[in-house]
VOLUM-829885 format. One record per residue (C-alpha): residue in three letters; chain; residue number from 1; x, y, z. Coordinates in steps of 0.5 Angstrom, whole numbers. Layout:
BEGIN
ATOM,ALA,A,NUM,X,Y,Z
...
***
This chain:
BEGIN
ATOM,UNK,A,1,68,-93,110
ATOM,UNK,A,2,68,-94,102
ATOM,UNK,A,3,70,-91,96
ATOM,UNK,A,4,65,-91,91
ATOM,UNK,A,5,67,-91,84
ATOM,UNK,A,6,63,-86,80
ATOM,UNK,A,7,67,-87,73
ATOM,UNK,A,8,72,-93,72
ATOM,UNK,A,9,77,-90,68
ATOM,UNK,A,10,80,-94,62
ATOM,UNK,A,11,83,-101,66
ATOM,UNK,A,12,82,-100,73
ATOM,UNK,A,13,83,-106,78
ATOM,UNK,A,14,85,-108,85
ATOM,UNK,A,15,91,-111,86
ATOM,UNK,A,16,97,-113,90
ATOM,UNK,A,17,103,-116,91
ATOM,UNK,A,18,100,-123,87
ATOM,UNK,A,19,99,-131,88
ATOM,UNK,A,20,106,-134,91
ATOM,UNK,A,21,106,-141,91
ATOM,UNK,A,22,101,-144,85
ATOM,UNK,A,23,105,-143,79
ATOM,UNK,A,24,105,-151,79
ATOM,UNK,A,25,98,-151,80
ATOM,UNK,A,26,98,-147,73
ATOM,UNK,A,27,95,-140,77
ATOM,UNK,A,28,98,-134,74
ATOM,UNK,A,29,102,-129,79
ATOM,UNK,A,30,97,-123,78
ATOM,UNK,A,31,99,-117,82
ATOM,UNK,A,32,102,-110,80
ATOM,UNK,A,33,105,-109,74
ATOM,UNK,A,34,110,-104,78
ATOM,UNK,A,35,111,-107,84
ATOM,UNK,A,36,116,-101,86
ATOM,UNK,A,37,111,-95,85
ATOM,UNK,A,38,106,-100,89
ATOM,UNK,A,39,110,-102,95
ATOM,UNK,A,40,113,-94,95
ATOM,UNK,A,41,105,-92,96
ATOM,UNK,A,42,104,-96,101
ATOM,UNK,A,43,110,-95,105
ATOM,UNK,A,44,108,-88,105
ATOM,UNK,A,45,102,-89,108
ATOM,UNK,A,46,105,-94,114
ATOM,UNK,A,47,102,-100,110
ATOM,UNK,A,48,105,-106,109
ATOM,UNK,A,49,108,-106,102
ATOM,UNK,A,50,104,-112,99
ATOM,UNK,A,51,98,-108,101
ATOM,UNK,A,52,92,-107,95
ATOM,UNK,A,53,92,-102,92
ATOM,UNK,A,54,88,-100,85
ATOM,UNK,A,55,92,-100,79
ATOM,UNK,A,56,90,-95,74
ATOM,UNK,A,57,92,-96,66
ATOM,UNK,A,58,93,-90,62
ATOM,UNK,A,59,87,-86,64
ATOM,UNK,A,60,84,-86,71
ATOM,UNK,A,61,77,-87,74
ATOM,UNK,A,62,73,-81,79
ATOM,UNK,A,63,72,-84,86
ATOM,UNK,A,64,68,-81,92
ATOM,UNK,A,65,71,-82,99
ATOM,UNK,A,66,65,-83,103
ATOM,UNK,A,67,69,-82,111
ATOM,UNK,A,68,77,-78,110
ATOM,UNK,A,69,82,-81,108
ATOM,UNK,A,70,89,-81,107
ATOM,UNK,A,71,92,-83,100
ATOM,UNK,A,72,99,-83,95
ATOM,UNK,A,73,99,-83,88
ATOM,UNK,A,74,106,-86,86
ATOM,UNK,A,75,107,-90,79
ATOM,UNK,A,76,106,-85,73
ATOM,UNK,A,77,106,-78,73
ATOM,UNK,A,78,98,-78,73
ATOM,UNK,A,79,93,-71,72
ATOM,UNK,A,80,89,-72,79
ATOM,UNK,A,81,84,-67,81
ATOM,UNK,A,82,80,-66,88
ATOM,UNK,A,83,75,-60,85
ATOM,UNK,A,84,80,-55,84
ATOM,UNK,A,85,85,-57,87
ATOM,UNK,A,86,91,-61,83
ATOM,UNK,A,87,95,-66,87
ATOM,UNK,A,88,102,-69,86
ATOM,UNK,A,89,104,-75,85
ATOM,UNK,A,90,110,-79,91
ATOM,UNK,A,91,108,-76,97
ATOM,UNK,A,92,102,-77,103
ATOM,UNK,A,93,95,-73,102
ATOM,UNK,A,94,89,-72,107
ATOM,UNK,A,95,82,-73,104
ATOM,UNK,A,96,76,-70,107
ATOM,UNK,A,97,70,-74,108
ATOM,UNK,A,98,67,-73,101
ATOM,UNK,A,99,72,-72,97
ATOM,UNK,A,100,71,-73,90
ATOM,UNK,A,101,78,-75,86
ATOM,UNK,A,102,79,-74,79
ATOM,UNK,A,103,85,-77,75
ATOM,UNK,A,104,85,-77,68
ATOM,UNK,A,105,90,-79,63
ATOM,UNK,A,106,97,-81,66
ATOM,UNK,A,107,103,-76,62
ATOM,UNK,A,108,108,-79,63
ATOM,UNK,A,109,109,-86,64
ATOM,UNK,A,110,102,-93,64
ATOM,UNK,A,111,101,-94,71
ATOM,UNK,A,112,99,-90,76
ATOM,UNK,A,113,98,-94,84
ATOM,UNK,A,114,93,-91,89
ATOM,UNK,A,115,93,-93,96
ATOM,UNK,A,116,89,-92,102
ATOM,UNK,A,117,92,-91,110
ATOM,UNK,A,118,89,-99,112
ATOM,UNK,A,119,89,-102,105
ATOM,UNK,A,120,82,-104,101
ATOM,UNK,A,121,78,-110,103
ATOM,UNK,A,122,76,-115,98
ATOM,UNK,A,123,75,-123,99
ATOM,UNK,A,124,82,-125,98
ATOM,UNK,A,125,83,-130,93
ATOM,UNK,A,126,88,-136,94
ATOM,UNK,A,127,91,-131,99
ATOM,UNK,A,128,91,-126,95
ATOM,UNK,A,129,87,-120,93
ATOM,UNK,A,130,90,-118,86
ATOM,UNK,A,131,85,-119,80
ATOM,UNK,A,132,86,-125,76
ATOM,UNK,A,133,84,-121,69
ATOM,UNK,A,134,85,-126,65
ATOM,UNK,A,135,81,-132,69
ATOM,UNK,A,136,76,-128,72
ATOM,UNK,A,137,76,-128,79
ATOM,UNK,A,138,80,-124,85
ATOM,UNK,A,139,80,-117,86
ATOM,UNK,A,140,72,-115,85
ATOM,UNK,A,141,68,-120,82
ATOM,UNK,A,142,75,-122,78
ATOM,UNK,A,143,74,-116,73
ATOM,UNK,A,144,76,-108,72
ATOM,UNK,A,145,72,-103,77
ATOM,UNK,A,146,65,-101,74
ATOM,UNK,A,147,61,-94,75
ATOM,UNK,A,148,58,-96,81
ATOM,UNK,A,149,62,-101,84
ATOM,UNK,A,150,64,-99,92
ATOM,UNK,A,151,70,-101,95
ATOM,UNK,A,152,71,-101,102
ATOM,UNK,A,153,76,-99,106
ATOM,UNK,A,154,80,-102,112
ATOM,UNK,A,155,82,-96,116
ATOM,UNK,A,156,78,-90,118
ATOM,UNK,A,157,82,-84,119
ATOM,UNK,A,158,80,-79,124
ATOM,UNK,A,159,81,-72,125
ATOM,UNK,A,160,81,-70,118
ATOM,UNK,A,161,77,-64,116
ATOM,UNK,A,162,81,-61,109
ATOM,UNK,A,163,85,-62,104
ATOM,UNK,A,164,92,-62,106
ATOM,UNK,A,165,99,-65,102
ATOM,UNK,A,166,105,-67,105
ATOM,UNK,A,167,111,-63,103
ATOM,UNK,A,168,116,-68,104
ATOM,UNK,A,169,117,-73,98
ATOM,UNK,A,170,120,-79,95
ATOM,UNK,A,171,124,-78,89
ATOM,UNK,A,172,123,-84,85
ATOM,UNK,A,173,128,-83,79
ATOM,UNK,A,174,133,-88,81
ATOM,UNK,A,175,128,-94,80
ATOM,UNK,A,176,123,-90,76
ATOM,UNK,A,177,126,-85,71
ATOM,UNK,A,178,120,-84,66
ATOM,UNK,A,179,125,-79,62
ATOM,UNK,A,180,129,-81,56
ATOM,UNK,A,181,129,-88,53
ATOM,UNK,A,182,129,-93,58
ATOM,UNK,A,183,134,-99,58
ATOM,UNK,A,184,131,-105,61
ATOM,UNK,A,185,137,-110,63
ATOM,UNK,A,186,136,-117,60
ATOM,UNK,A,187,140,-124,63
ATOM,UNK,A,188,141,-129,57
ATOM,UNK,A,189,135,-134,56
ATOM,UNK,A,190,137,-141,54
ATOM,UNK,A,191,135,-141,47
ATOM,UNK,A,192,140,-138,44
ATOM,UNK,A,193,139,-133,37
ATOM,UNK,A,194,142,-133,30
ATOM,UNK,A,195,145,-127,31
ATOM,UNK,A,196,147,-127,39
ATOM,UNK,A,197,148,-119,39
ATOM,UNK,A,198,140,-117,36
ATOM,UNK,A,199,137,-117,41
ATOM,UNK,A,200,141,-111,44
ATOM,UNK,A,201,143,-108,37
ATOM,UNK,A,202,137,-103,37
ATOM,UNK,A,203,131,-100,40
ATOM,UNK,A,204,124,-104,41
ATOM,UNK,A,205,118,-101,40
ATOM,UNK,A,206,112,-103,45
ATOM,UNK,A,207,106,-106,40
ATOM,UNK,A,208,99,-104,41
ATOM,UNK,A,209,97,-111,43
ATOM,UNK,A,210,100,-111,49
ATOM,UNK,A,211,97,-112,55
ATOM,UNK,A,212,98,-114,63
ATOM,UNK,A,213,100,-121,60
ATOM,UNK,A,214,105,-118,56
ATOM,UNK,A,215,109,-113,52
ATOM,UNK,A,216,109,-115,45
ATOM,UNK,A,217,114,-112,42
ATOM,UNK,A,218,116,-109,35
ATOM,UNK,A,219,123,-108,31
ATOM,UNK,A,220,128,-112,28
ATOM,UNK,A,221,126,-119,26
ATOM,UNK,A,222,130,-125,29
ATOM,UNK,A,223,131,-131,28
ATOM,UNK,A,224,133,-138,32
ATOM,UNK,A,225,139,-141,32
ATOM,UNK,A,226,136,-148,33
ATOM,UNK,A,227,129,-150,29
ATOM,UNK,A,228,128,-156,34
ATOM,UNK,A,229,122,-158,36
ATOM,UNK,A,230,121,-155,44
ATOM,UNK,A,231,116,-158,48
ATOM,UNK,A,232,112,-153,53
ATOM,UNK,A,233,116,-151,59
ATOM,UNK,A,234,115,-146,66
ATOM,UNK,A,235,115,-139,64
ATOM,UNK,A,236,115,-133,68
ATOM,UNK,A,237,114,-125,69
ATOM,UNK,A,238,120,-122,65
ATOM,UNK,A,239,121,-128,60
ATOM,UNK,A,240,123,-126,53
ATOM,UNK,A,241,119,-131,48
ATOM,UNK,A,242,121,-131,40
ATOM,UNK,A,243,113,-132,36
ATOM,UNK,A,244,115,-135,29
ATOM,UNK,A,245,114,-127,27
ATOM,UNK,A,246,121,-126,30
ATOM,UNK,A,247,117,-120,34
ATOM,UNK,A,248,119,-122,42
ATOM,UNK,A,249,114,-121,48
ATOM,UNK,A,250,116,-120,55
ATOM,UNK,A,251,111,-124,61
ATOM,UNK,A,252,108,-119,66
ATOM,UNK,A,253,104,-120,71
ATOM,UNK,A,254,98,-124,68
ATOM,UNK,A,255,103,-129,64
ATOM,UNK,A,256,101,-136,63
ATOM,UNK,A,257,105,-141,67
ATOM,UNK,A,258,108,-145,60
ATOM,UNK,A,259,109,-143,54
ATOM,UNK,A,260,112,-147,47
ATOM,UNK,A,261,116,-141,45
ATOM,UNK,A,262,124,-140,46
ATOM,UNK,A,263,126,-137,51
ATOM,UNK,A,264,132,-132,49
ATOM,UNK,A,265,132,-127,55
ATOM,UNK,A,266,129,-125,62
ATOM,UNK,A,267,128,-118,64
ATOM,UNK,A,268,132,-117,71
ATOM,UNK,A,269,127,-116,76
ATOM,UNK,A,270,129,-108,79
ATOM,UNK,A,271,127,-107,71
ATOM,UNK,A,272,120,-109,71
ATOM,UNK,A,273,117,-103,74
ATOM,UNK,A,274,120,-99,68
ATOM,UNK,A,275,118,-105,64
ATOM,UNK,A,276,111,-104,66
ATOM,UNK,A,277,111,-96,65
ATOM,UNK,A,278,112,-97,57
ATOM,UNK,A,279,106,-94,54
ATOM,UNK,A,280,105,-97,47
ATOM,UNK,A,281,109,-93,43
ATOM,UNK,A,282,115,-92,46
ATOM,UNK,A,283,122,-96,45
ATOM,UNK,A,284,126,-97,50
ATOM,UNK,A,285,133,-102,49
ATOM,UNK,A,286,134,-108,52
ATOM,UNK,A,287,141,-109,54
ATOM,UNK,A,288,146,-115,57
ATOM,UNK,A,289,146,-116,64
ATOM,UNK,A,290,150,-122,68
ATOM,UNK,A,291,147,-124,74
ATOM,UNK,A,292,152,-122,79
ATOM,UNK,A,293,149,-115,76
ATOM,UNK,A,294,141,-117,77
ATOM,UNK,A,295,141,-119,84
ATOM,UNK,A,296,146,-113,86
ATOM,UNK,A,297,140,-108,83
ATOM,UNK,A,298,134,-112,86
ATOM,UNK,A,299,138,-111,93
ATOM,UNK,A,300,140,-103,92
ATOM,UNK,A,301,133,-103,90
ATOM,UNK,A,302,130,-106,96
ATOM,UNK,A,303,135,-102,100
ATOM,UNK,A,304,132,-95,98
ATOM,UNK,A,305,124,-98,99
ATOM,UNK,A,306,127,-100,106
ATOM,UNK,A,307,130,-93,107
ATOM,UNK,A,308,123,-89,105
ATOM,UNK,A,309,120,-93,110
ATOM,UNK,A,310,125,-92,115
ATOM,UNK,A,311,123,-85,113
ATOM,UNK,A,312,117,-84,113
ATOM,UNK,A,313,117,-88,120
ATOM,UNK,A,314,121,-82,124
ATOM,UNK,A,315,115,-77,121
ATOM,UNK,A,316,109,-82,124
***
């Protein structure tokens, strides 16, 4: 029971919920970017929601299924492909034993999440299966998929002969809508700006480097209020940073546990999945949030995932 990788795709990786508990021990959390899409594939399939899955970035590998399989795509709306068949994003797919699944580039939308009925088998690493990039270890041998590398899977599904798609799906709008300008709601940060109101005022470009560490970020240049020297402090994923370039950097995933720079606002959480589908590029809007509003979006978020699994439950 494997899945074997015939081409990798741009960066494709095995990942999960992330590393809890070692931050003080300066291990990056890792995981997926979007743990909305991720959670909502695997509660389509009957998984735990941390389960591994393979997160795909902007282009994505051909896998060959060697025994049938049921899978879900959630995250960007990606081009997939078993043959002739096209497959559709958000919902529940049987695979015969054999199948080769083809996905290409993601039209709309970075990060595309694959997760398979039982979950992936990797060597799980300080408890978890997520592929630590920037340290090298976790996931498989601590780096992308290569063409070749097989990943085996811990379910078999029985009884599946061909191809079918589930009619019933998950709208993702309320949390994921990858149309229009996003707009990612921040918390104040303790380092306070020149002009408290910039940060807000326009909208922000996603630079080219950016990357699993973080969002690197392009727009009106802002400046610090206070010039006093900083020491380096705990930082986390959805810290905002000021570089001496003005140019704030939103943490993600794979963001170090300390850092110098000033830390002028926090990404809530319920926002990070859209955070984590920006493409470079795109803008998108940073807007004042209070933590009153944080912590009711993160509940409603979860409300809706406990929903579709409540769902999906009563359809076995």
């Amino acid at each position: 029971m494997s899945i074997r990788v015939l081409a990798p795709g741009l960066s494709t990786s095995v990942q999960d919920a992330g590393r809890v508990g070692y931050r003080k021990l300066g291990v990056s959390q890792a995981g997926v970017m979007d743990p909305y899409s991720s959670s909502a594939a695997n509660i389509l399939l009957g998984n735990p929601e941390d389960s591994a899955v393979i997160e795909i970035t902007l282009s994505g590998p051909q896998l060959v299924f060697d025994s049938a399989a049921r899978i879900a795509l959630c995250g960007a709306s990606i081009d997939a492909r078993v043959d002739t068949h096209v497959l559709p994003c958000w919902r529940r797919i049987e695979l015969p034993a054999g199948s080769v699944l083809t996905l290409g580039p993601c039209r709309k939308g970075a990060r595309a999440y694959l997760a398979v009925a039982g979950g992936i088998r990797v060597p799980p690493v300080l408890g978890s299966a997520s592929t630590d990039l920037r340290s090298g270890f976790g996931g498989l041998h601590g780096r992308c998929l290569r063409a070749g590398d097989e990943l085996q899977l811990l379910d078999k599904t029985a009884g599946v002969r061909q191809l079918h798609v589930d009619t019933r799906w998950v709208d993702p709008a309320e949390d994921l809508d990858l149309e229009g300008v996003a707009r990612i709601r921040v918390l104040p940060g303790r380092d306070h700006l020149k002009n408290t109101d910039a940060l807000h005022e326009s909208d922000w470009q996603v630079d080219a480097a950016s990357n699993r560490q973080g969002l690197r970020l392009s727009g009106t240049r802002l400046e610090i209020a206070s010039e006093r020297e900083r020491i380096s402090e705990p930082v986390m994923p959805g810290t905002v940073q000021l570089p001496p370039d003005g140019q704030p950097i939103i943490l993600m995933a794979d963001a170090q546990t300390h850092g110098g720079y000033p830390r002028i606002a926090h990404a809530i959480r319920a926002d990070q999945p859209r955070l984590a589908q920006l493409r470079p590029g795109e803008r998108f809007r940073l807007v004042a949030c209070t933590p009153l509003e944080a912590q009711r979006a993160l509940h409603e978020q979860r409300q809706r995932l406990a929903r579709i699994r409540v769902a999906m439950e009563g359809i076995g």
